[in-house]
N, C-alpha and C positions, 0 to 999 in steps of 0.2 A: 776507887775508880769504878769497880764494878757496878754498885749502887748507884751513882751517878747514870749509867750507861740503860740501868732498871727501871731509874726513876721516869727516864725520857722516855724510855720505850713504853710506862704503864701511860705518862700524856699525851705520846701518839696514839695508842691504841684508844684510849679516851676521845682525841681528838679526833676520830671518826663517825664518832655518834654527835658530841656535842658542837653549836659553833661556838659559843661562848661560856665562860665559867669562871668563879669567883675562889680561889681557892681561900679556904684561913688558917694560915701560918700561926702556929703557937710554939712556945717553947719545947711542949709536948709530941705534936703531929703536926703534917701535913694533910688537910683533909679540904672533902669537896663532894657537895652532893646537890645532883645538878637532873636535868628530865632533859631526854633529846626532844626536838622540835614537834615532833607529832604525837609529844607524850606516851609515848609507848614503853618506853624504857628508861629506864630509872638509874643513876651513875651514885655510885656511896662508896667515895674511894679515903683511906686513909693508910698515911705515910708514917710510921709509929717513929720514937725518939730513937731507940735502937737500933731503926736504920738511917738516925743523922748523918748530914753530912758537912764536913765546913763549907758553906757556902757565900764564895768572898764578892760574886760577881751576879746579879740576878740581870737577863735581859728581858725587855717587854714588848 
């Protein structure tokens, strides 16, 4: 659960800088690497396998 509560807080904090973003899900990571709007800064976020978690519900 705590992970969960990580995960969220790394995509709010992300969701600050970007409006949109493409993540790619693999068996391996969650990853995602995105430019906020005025190109200034640069987002290269990855979710490794070791902190999986079951995830039985995705919303969009």
């Amino acid at each position: 659960m705590a992970d969960s509560k990580t995960l969220k807080d790394m995509v709010t904090a992300i969701s600050t800088l970007i409006d949109e973003a493409t993540f790619d899900i693999t068996p391996d990571a969650i990853k995602l690497r995105a430019m906020d709007p005025s190109r200034v800064a640069m987002i290269d976020f990855e979710w490794p396998k070791r902190f999986s978690m079951n995830i039985r519900r995705v919303r969009v």
